[in-house]
C-alpha positions as CSV (number, residue, x, y, z in Angstrom):
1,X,-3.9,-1.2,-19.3
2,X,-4.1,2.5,-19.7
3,X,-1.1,4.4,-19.7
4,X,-1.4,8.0,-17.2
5,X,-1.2,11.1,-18.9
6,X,0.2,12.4,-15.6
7,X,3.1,9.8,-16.7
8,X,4.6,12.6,-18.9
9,X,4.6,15.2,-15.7
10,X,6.9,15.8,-13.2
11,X,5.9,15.0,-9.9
12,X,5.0,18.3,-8.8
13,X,2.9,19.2,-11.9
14,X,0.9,15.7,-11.4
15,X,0.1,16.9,-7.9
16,X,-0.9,20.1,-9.4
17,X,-3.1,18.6,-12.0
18,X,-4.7,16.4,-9.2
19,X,-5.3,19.2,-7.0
20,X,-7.1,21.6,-9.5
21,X,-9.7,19.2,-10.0
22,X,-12.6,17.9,-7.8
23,X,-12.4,14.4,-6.7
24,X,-15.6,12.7,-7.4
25,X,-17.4,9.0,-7.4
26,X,-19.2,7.8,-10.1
27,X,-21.5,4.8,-10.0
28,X,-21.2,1.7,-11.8
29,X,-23.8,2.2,-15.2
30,X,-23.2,6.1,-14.6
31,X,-22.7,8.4,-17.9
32,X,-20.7,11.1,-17.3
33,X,-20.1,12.1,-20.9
34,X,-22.7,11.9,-23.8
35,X,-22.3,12.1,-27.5
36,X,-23.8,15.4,-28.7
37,X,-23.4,17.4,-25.7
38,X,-21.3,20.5,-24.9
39,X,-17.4,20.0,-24.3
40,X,-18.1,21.6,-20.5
41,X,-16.1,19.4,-18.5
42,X,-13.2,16.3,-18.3
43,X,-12.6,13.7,-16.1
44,X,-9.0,11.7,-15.1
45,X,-9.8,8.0,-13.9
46,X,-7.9,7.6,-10.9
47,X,-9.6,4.0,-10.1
48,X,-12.4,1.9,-11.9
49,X,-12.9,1.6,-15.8
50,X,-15.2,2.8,-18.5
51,X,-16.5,1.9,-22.1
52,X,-16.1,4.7,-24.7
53,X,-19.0,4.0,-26.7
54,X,-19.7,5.6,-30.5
55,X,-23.0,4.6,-31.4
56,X,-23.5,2.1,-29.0
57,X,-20.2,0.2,-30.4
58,X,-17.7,-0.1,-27.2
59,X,-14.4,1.6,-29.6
60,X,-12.3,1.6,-26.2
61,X,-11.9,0.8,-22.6
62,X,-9.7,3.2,-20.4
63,X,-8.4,3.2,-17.0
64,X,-6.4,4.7,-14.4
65,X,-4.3,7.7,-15.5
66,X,-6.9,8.2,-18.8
67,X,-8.8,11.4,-19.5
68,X,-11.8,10.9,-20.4
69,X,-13.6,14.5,-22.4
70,X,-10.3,15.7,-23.0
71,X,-11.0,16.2,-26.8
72,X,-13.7,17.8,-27.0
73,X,-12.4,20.7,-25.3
74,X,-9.3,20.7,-26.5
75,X,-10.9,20.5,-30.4
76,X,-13.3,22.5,-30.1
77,X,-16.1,20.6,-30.8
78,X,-19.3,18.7,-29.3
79,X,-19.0,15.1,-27.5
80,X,-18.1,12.3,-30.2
81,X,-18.6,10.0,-28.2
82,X,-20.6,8.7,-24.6
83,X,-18.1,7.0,-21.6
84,X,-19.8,4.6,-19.8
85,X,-18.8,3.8,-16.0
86,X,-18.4,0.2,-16.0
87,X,-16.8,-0.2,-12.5
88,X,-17.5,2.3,-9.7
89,X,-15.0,5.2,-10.5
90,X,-12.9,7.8,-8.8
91,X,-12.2,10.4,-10.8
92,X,-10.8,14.0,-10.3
93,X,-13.4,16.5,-12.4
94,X,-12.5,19.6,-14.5
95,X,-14.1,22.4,-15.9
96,X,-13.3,23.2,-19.4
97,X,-11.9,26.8,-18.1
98,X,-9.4,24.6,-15.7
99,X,-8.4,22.1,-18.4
100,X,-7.9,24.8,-20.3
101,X,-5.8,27.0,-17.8
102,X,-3.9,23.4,-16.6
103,X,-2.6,23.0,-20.1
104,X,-1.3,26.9,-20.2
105,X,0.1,26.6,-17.3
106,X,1.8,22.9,-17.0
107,X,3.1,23.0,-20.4
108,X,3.7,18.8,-20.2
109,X,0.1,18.4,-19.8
110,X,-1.0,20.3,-22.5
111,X,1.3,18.9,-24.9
112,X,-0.5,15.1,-23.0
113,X,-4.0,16.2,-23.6
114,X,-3.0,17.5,-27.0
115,X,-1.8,14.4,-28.0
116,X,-4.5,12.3,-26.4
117,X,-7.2,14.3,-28.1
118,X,-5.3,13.5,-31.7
119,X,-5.0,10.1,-31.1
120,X,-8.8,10.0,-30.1
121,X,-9.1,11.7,-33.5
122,X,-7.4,9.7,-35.6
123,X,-9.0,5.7,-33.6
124,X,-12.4,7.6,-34.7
């Protein structure tokens, strides 16, 4: 399935990335990110699954350890795409300011989002 971005992290700095966030559940059919909108927040899947959706073409399904919102942020940009909750989810949220502090400050996870984002980029 989906391989963790907190994979590339040291234990400490996963735990550090978990606890910056807020955990939240998500319903099953629930949007949490739409195409067009701001790049305000990100979400890491820490159970369920969800369709990434471009145009209402499925383009991906992600899991556990996936961040989900990621690129925006980290581009610069408006949504691309809208993620779709197609289980019931547990995820831990994230303001853009704390993504954005996380990757100063946990070097590793930068250098994950970074590259998650670009891959994102070029699959679009």
């Amino acid at each position: 399935m989906t391989e963790s971005i907190l994979d590339a992290l040291e234990p400490a700095d996963a735990e550090r990335v978990l606890a910056a966030g807020k955990a939240l559940t998500v319903p099953q059919g629930w949007s949490p990110i739409a195409a067009g909108t701001p790049a305000d927040k990100a979400y890491l899947i820490t159970e369920g699954e969800v369709s990434v959706r471009k145009g209402g073409v499925e383009i991906a399904t992600l899991g556990p350890g996936a961040v989900v919102g990621e690129s925006a942020i980290v581009n610069r940009t408006l949504r691309t795409a809208t993620v779709v909750a197609v289980t019931p989810l547990k995820v831990v949220h994230f303001t853009s300011e704390r993504i954005e502090q996380l990757a100063d400050e946990v070097p590793a996870f930068g250098a994950a989002l970074r590259a998650a984002a670009a891959g994102r980029l070029q699959g679009s």
